[in-house]
Each structure stands twice: as structure tokens, then as C-alpha cells.
C-alpha positions as CSV (number, residue, x, y, z in Angstrom):
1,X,-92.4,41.2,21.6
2,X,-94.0,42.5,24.8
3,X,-94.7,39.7,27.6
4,X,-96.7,39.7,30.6
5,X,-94.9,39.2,33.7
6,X,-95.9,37.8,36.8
7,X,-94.2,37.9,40.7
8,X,-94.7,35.0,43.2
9,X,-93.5,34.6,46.4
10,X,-92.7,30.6,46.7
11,X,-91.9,28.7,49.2
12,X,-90.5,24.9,48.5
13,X,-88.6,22.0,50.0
14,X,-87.1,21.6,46.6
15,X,-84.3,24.0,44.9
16,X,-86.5,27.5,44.1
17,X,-85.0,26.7,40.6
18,X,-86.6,23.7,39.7
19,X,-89.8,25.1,41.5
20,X,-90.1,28.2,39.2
21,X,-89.4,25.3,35.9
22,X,-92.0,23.2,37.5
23,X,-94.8,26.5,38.0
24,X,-93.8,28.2,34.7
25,X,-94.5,24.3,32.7
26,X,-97.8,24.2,34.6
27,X,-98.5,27.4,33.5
28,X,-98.1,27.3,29.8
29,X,-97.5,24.3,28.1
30,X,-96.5,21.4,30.3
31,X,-98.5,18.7,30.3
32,X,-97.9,15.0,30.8
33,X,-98.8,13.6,27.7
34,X,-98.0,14.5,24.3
35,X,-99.9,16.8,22.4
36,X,-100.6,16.1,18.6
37,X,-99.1,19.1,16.3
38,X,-96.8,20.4,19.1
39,X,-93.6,21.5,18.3
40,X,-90.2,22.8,19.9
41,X,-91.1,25.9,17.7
42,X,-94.4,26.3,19.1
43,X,-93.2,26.1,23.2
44,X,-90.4,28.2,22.2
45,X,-92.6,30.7,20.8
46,X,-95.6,30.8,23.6
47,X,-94.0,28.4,26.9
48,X,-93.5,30.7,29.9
49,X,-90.6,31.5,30.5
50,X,-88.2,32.0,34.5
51,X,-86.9,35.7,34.1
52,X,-85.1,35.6,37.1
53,X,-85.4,33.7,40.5
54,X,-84.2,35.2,44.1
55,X,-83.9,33.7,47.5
56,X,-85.1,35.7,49.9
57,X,-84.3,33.2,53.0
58,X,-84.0,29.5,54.0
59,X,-86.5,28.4,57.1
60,X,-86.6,25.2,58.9
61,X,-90.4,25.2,59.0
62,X,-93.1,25.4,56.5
63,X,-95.4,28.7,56.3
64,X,-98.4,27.0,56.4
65,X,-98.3,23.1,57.5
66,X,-99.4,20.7,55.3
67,X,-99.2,17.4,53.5
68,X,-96.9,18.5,51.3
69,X,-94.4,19.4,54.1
70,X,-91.2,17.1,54.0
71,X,-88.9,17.5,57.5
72,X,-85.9,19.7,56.4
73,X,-85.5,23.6,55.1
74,X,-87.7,25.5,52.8
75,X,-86.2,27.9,50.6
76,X,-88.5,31.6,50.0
77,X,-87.4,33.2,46.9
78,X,-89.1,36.3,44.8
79,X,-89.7,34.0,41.5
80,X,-90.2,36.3,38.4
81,X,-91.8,34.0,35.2
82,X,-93.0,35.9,31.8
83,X,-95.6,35.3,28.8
84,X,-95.9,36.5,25.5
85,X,-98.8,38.8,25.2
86,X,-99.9,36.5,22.0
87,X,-100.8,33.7,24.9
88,X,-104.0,36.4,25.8
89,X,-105.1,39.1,23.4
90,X,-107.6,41.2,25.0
91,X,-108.8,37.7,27.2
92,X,-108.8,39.3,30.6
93,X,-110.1,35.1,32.0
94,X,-107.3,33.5,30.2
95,X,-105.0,36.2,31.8
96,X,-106.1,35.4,35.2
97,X,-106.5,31.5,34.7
98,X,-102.7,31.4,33.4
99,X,-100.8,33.4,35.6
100,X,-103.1,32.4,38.5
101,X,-104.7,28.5,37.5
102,X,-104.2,26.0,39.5
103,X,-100.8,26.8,41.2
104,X,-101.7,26.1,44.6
105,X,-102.1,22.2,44.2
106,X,-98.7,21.8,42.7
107,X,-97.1,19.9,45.3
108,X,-93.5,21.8,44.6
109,X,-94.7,24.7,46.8
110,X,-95.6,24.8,50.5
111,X,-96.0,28.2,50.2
112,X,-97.1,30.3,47.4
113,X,-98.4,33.8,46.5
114,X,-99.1,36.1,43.3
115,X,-98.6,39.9,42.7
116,X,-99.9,41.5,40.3
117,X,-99.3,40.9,36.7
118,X,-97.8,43.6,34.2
119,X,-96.4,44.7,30.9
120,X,-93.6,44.9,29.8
């Protein structure tokens, strides 16, 4: 099955595991409530899913200050996270809105960043 993968550059007070878990749910099929008719199966078949996750560095200081900013380090890591090409057909929007969405609210992430999607 081919996938569509996605690179991000993250940076997050939390362990840049648990990040990548946390960006990958909100980008497929996490969701706080339970939705009727979804099964194990069905986030098997189309959840995102981490490929591969890789610390780049640990700071003491957040790139960009914020809110979200807790006093300690922040991890950077190269987070890689795949879909299955089923999640978009020929939808270029849905492509855009799932790999890119709403990402830079999630309050896991004091810094974050996308490269380009691809194939493969």
C-alpha cells in the first residue's frame, strides 16, 4: 500500500516520542470523543502512523517564546509520520489540511515546522 509521508521539525518540552503520537492522533483519527461505527480495524487501516522519530539536540530555551513554554529543556527531533494514500485520493485540500491542519495549536510543540510531503 503506498503512504504519504510527511517531515516536521518539532520542538517540545515533552519526550519527542509522545509529541509525534500526540501530532500523528491529531492528524488522523484522534479525537476526544467516541465516534459511532469506529473500529480498531478502521484506525489500523487509515490512523497515521510515526515512521521514525530523531533528536536532533536538547536546548534550554524555547525557539520561539510563548505560552506554551514550561522552564526546563526542549528536545528538536526530525519526526517522520505516514498516511495511507486511501486517506486522499486525488483531494489535493484534504492532503494539505491533514498533513498541515491545525498543528500549530497543539500545545505539545513549542516549535514546529513541515516539509514537504511525498510518496512513497
Amino acid at each position: 500500500m503506498e503512504r504519504i509521508i510527511a517531515t516536521y521539525f518539532i520542538e517540545t518540552p515533552n519526550k519527542p516520542e509522545k509529541a509525534a503520537e500526540v501530532l500523528a492522533g491529531e492528524q488522523s483519527s484522534g479525537t476526544f470523543v467516541a465516534v459511532p461505527g469506529e473500529t480498531a480495524e478502521l484506525k489500523e487501516r487509515f490512523a497515521a502512523k510515526v515512521e521514525s522519530v530523531e533528536v536532533v539536540k536538547t536546548v534550554s530555551q524555547p525557539s520561539i517564546p510563548s505560552d506554551k513554554a514550561a522552564s526546563g529543556t526542549y528536545t528538536q527531533a526530525i519526526v517522520k509520520v505516514s498516511w495511507s494514500v486511501e486517506n486522499f485520493g486525488a483531494n489535493l485540500p484534504v492532503l494539505i489540511s491533514t498533513v498541515q491542519g491545525n498543528l500549530y495549536e497543539l500545545r505539545h510543540f513549542t516549535g514546529l515546522s513541515l516539509n514537504s510531503p511525498r510518496v512513497i
